[in-house]
N, C-alpha and C positions, 0 to 999 in steps of 0.2 A: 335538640335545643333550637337556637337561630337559623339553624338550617333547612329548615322547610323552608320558612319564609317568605313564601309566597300567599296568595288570597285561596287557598285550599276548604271547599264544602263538599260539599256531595248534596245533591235533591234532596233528602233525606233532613238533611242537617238544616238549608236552607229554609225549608218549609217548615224546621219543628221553631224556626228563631226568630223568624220572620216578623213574629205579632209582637216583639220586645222592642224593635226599632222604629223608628219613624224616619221620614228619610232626611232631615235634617242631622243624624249621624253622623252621615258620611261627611258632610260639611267640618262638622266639630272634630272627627278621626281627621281628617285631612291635615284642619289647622294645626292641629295637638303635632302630627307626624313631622309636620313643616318646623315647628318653634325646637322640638326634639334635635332636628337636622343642622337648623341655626345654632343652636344650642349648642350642641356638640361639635361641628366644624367649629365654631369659632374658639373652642377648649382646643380641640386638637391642633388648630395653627397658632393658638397663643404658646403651648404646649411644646412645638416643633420650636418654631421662632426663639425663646429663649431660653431652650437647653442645649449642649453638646450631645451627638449622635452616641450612643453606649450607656447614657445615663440612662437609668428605671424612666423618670419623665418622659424622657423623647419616647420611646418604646409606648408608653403609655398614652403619648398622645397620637403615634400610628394606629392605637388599637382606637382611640375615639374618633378618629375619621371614618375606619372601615365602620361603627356601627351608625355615624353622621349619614356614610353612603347606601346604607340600607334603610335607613329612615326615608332618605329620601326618595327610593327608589319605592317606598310605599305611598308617598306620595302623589308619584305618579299615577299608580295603580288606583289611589282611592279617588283620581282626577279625572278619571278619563271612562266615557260608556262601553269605548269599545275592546271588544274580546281579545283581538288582535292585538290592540297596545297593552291590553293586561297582561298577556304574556308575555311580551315585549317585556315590561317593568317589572313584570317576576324573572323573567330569565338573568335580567341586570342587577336584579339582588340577591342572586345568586352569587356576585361574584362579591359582595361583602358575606355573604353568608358563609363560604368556603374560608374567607382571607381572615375572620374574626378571630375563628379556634386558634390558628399559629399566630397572631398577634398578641392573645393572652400568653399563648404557652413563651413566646419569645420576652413577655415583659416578667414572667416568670422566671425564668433562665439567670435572665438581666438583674432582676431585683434580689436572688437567691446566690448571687455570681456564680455561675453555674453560664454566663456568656460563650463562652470557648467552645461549649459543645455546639455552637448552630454552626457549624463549618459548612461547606459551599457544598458538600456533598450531603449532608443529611438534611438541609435544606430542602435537595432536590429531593431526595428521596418522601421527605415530607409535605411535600406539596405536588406528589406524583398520584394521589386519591383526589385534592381539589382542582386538581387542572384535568385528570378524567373526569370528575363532576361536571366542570362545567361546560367541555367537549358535548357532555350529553347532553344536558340542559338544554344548551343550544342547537342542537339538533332532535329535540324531543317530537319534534311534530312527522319526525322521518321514523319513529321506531318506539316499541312501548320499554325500553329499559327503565328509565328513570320515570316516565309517566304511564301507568299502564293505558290510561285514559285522557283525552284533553277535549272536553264538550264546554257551549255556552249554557247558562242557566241564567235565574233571575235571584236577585237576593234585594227585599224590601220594595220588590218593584222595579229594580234595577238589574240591568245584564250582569253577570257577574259570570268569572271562567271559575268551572269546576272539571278538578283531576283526580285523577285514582291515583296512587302510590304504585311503581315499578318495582322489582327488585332490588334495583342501585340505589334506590331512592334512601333503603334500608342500609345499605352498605355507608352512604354517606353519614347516618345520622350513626351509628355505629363508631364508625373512625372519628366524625368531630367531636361527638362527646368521649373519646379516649382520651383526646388530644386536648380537649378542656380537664378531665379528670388528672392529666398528669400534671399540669401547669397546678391545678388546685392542689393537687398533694405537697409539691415543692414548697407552697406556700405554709403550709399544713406542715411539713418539716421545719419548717423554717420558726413556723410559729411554738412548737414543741421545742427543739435544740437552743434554742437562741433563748437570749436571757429575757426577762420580763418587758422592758424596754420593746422589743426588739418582737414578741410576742403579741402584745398592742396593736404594733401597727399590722405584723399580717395578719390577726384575727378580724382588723378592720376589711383589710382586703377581703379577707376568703370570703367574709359578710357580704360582702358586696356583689362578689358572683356568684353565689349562691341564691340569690333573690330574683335575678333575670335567668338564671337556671331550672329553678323551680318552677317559672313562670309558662319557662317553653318547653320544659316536660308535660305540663298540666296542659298545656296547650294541644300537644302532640296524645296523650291518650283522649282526647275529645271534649275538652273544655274550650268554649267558644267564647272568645270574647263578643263586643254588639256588632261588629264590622269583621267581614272575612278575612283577615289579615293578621300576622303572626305580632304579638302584639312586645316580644323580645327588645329587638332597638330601641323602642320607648323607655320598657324598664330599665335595660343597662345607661342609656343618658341621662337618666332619671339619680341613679346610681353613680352614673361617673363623673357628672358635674361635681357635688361636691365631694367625689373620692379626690378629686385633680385638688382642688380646694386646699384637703388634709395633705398632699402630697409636698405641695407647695409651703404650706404654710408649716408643718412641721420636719422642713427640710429631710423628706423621704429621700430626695435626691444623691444623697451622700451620705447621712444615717440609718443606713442599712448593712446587712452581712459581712458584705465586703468591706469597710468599713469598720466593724466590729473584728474581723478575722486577719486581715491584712495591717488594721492600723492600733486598736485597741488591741491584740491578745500578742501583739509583737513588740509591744512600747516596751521600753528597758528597765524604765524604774518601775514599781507597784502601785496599780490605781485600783481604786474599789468604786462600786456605783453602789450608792445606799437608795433607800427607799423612803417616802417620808417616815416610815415608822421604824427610822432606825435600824432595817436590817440587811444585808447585804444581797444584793441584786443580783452582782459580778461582778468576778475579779480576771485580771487578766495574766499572764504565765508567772510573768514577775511577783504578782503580788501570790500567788499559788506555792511558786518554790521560795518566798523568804517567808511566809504565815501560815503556811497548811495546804494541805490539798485542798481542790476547787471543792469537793461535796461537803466538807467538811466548815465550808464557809458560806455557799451558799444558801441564805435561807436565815444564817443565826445571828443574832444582835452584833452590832457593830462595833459596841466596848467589850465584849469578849473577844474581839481577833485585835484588834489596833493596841498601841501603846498607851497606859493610863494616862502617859502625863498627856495625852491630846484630849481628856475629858474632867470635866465638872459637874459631879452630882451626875451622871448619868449622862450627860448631855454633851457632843462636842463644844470644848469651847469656845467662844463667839472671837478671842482671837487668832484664831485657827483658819480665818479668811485671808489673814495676813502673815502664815507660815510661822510654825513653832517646829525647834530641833529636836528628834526624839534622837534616842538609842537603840537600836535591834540587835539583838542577836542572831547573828547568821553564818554559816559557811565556819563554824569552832570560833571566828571574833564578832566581837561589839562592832557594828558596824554606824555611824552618823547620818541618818534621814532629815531632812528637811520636809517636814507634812505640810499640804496645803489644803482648804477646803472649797470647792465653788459649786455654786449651787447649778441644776440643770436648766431652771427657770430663774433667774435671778429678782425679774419683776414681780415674779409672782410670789417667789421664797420657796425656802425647803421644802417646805410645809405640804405644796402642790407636787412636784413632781420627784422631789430627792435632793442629791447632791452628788457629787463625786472626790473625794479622797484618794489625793496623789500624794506619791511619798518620791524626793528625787536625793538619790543617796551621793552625798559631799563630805564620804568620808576618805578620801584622796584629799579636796580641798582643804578639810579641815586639819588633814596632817602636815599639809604643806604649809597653810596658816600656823597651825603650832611650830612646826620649826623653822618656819619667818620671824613669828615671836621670839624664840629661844636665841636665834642668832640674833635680832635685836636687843633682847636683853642685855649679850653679851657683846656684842659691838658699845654698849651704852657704859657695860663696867668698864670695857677698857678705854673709851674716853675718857671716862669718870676716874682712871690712874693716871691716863695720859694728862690731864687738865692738873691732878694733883701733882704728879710730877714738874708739871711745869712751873706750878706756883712755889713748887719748893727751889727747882733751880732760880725762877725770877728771887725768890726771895735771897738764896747764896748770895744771887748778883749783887742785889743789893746789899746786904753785911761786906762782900769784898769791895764793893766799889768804896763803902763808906770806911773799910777798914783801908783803902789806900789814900784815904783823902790824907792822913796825920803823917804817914813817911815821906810824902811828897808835897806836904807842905813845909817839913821840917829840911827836906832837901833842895828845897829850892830858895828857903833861907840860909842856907849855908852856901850856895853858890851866890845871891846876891853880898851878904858879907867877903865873899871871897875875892868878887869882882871889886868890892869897897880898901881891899886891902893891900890891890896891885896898883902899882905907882907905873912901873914900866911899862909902856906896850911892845909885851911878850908877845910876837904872832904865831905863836905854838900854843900859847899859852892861852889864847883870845881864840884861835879856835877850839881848843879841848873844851873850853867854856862854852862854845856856842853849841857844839857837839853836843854837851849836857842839858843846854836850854830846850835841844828839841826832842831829845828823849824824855825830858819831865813832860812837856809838850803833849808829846805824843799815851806816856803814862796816862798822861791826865785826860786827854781826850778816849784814850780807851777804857778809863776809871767809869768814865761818864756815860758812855757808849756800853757798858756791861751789861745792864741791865736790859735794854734795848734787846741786845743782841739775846739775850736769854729767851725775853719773850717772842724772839721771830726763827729761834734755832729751829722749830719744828716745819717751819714753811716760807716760802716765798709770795708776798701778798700782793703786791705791787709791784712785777716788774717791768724796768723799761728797755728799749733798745739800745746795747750797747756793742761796741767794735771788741774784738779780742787782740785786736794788736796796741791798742791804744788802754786796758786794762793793765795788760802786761807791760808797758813801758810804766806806767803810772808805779807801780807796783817796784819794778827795777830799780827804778829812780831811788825809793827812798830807802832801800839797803842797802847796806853796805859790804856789794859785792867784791871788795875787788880789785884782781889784775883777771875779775873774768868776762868775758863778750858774753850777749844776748843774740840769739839771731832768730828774727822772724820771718818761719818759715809759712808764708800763707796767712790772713786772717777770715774772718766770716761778720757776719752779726749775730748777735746772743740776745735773749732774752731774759734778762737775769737782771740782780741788783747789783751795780758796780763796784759799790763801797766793801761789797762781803764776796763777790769775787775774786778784788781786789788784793783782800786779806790772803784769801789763800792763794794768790799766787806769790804775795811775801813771802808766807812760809814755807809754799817749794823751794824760793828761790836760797831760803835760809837754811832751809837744809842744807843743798846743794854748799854752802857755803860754811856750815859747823858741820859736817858729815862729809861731803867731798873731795876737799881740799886740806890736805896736811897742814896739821896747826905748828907755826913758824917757820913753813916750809913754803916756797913760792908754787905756783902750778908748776904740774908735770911729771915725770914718772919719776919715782924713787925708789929706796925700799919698803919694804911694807914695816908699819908699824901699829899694828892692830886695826882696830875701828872694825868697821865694815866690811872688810874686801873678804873676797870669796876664798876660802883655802885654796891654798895653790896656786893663784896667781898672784904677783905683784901687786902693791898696792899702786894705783895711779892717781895723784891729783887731777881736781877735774879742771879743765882750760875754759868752755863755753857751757852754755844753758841755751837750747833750743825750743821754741814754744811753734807749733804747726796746726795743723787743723784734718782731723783727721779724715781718708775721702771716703767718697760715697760710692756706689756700686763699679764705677769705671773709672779710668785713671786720665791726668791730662797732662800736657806738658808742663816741667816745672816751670815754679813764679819766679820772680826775683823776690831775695831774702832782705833786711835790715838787720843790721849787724850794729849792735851799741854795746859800745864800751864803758862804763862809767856814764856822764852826759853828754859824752859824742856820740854822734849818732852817723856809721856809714854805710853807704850801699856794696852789699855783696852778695855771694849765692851760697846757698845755703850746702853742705858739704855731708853731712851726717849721715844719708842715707836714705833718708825718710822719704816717704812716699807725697809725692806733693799734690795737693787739693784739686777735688775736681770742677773743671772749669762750668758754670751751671747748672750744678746740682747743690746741695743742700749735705753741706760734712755732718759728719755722723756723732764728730765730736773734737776733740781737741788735743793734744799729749804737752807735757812739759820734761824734758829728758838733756842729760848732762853728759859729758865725754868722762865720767870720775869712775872709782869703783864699785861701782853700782852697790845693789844690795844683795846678799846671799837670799838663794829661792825659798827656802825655807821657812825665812820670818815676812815675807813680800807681806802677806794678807795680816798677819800679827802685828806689823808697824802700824796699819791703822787705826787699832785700838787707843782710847785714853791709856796713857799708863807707860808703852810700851816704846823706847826711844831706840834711836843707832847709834846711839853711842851714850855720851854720859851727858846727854840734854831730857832735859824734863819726861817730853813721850808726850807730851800733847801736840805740837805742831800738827804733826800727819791727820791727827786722830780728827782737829780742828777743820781740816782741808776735808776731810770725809763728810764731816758733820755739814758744814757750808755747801757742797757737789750734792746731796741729797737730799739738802732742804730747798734748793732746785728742781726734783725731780731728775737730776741725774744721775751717774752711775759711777764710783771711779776704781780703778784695775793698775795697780804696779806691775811692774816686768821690766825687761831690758832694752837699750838702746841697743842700735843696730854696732857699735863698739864695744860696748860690755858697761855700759854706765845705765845709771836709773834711770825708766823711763814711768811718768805715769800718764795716765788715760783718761779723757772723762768723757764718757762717751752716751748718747740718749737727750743732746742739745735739743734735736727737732722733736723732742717728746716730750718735755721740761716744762717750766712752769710758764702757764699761760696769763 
């Protein structure tokens, strides 16, 4: 092929070609040689310049330098009279002639990925024939291997070097077109195995060296071009300009083999390449094991492999650009695909180049979505019981508040009468009365406050910062405890509503006080007489009520306690047992617990039921106290005091209602 390459006649040839030319020729051969050299150098370093080293490109544009640097070197040779410099500029294009073959076979390799094979050693080995070539080349004038012959002659009038062919000379031309036929085969595989797509572009290749191959075979059995010079480097930059062109312009660079085998036939989900006439190109593994085998798809219409509902009258349909859900079956289940369609050319439309058809399977998502749905649904009923419930207790409230309006107004005209009909001042008598004033008082304000409290039983909406020592005194004050003491052991801040915290620290403390302490009996130990107390031990009246704060991971020295009696209020320490608050850190929660007879363990978690009383009181107190701690966000836990009396707990403050 290229490898002669040099200005090669013989007398013979000269003299039969001689009356074709005129010697303005050479002139016209020169320039041609020159624009050829421009031509191609500047592909080859636009080429270099903006590709990565491994890309087919760059590869591509090493091999148009070396045929740049043979052009040029004929330039030389068509430039100059003397024999001496002809040889000269034949021996120098020698060394493009040698370098050409392994720069196709390397952009071959490269574009086929098939890279890996040029290791550092077959390299050598491969370029162990063109660096003996050119060893002799250059020393051709010491010996006839590669030239049998090296005389001057004339061609058109002009000195011109004429040589005879050595035996190496044969050996070269031999090994470089091996070395060209393997790189072409690659291609040629590449063009067969690989899908349509992919078939195109190396069929464009192989065209391409096929033509400056041809040329310098035809050259080589004794077709003469008008000028003595191998006339190869022309053709291939004639050829490679716009092959670089195509290369460029339909991103050869990255849509190629490697490409198709690394990135297309390993993708997860199922992609098809259709053709414009609707028939399948290629499919890649994915789309092979959920629709058929590859043969059995390649080739056949594209509405016999896909889902119907992705077509219209024969046609995909046109919102299919913007993803429609099919169904597959795959693997024994229906499986949820999400199809998409994009066209290969989009400016140009299907029509020109194809399409391609991705299916990406979201049947995990869509199971996750249905049972996001389904729990929604059902988070939505039990609102939707939770809200009816509510409206039926708001509505109770309202029937009992309104049914307590008539006994308390009928009672609070009989204590005005009553008051109308005492002359004496009785001061027993003037206070039982006032005693009564503030229990209708109180009736009446929680008549009023019923309803209220119904609709906020489920939550906490608004709370503000409140002290727990000063809840609990509030609270103390307006029952009627008593020969018993408070003692506060420790307090915190709360975030809570005080009014309905308040409440239930009445009703602890009212326990403590219908449950605790023997009725007509002063505090203190006596004998038992039913109620509460735990088999087998004594019953014990309760003497105090301690309210503390429960601690947090570490313990600190105890605080000083407040100790109230009634509405005296005095300082003492606190005696129970209890663990006292930690200094800096943030209590966990709270307890309220009495020195009485506690409660049997058995019904501990049962007292907080509606319903469920310690003795012969109603059974909502406790139940009420539960109700109120929870609509907090907090938590509450009966058990015993560190003496055997009730203790309860509320514990989950610093997690409560924000």
């Amino acid at each position: 092929m290229w490898w002669s390459g040099r200005p090669r006649a013989d007398r013979q040839v000269v003299v039969g070609v001689a009356r074709y030319h005129t010697s303005g020729m050479y002139a016209y051969a020169t320039f041609v040689f020159l624009l050829a050299a421009v031509g191609g150098g500047s592909v080859a370093a636009w080429l270099l310049a903006t590709h990565d080293r491994g890309q087919p490109a760059f590869v591509f544009g090493l091999f148009m330098l070396t045929v740049a640097g043979w052009s040029l070197a004929h330039v030389g040779a068509l430039s100059t009279s003397s024999i001496t410099w002809q040889l000269r500029y034949t021996q120098l294009s020698y060394v493009a002639v040698v370098t050409t073959p392994l720069a196709w076979l390397t952009f071959a390799l490269v574009y086929t990925d098939r890279g890996e094979l040029l290791s550092a050693r077959r390299l050598a080995l491969l370029s162990a024939v063109p660096a003996l070539t050119l060893g002799l080349v250059f020393t051709a004038e010491y010996h006839s291997l590669f030239y049998a012959s090296i005389a001057a002659g004339t061609f058109d009038g002009r000195p011109a070097l004429v040589t005879e062919s050595g035996p190496w000379h044969a050996v070269n031309i031999v090994y470089s077109y091996t070395v060209l036929a393997v790189g072409s085969g690659l291609l040629l595989v590449a063009a067969i195995a690989d899908s349509r797509l992919h078939r195109r572009q190396s069929a464009v290749l192989l065209v391409c060296v096929l033509v400056p191959w041809t040329v310098n075979a035809a050259y080589h059995v004794g077709a003469r071009p008008i000028v003595p010079v191998d006339p190869s480097p022309l053709v291939f930059t004639l050829v490679g300009i716009p092959l670089a062109a195509v290369v460029i312009r339909t991103d050869l660079r990255t849509f190629v083999p490697v490409a198709h085998r690394r990135v297309f036939r390993t993708l997860g989900d199922p992609v098809f390449v259709v053709g414009p006439d609707d028939r399948v190109l290629d499919a890649n593994d994915a789309a092979t094991a959920v629709f058929g085998a590859l043969a059995s798809l390649d080739g056949c219409r594209v509405e016999e492999v896909l889902p119907a509902a992705l077509f219209a009258d024969g046609r995909p349909r046109p919102a299919l650009g913007d993803a429609v859900e099919c169904s597959i079956a795959h693997g024994g289940e229906r499986r949820r695909y999400l199809a998409q369609r994009r066209d290969i050319d989009p400016e140009r439309g299907a029509d020109a180049w194809g399409y391609i058809v991705s299916f990406t399977d979201i049947t995990v998502q869509q199971r996750q979505r249905d049972a996001l749905t389904e729990t929604n649904a059902a988070l939505r009923r039990q609102t939707d019981a939770l809200e009816l419930k509510n409206e039926q207790l708001e509505r109770l409230a309202g029937v009992v508040s309104h049914d307590l309006e008539t006994p308390l107004a009928t009672g609070e005209g009989l204590l005005y009468l009553i008051r109308a009909d005492i002359d004496d001042g009785n001061p027993e008598l003037e206070q039982s009365l006032d005693d009564l004033e503030t229990v209708h008082r109180r009736l009446r304000a929680f008549a009023e406050a019923l309803p209220e409290l119904a609709r906020e039983s489920t939550d906490v909406e608004s709370p503000v910062d409140c002290d727990l020592a000063e809840v609990a005194g509030d609270a103390w004050r307006v029952v009627d405890t008593g020969d018993l003491t408070l003692a506060i052991d420790g307090t915190c801040a709360l975030r809570a509503d005080p009014r309905r915290l308040q409440q239930a620290f009445e009703n602890l403390f009212r326990n403590v006080v219908d449950h605790g302490v023997r009725d007509g009996s002063p505090p203190g130990n006596g004998p038992s007489s039913g109620g509460g107390a735990p088999k087998g031990r004594p019953r014990r009246s309760a003497t105090s009520v301690t309210v503390g704060t429960l601690p947090a991971e570490s313990a600190a020295p105890p605080a000083p306690a407040t100790q109230i009696a009634g509405d005296d209020s005095t300082a003492s320490t606190a005696g129970n047992g209890s663990t006292p608050p930690t200094v800096g850190a943030v209590p966990s929660g709270f307890y309220v617990e009495d020195d009485g007879p506690g409660l049997p363990a058995e019904r501990r978690e049962a007292l907080l039921e509606f319903g469920v009383g310690t003795g012969s009181g109603s059974g909502y107190g406790l139940a009420i106290v539960r109700t109120i701690v929870e609509a907090h966000g907090w938590s509450l836990r009966v058990t015993e005091s560190a003496v055997g009396g009730a203790r309860f707990e509320v514990r989950g403050i610093d997690e409560g209602a924000e």
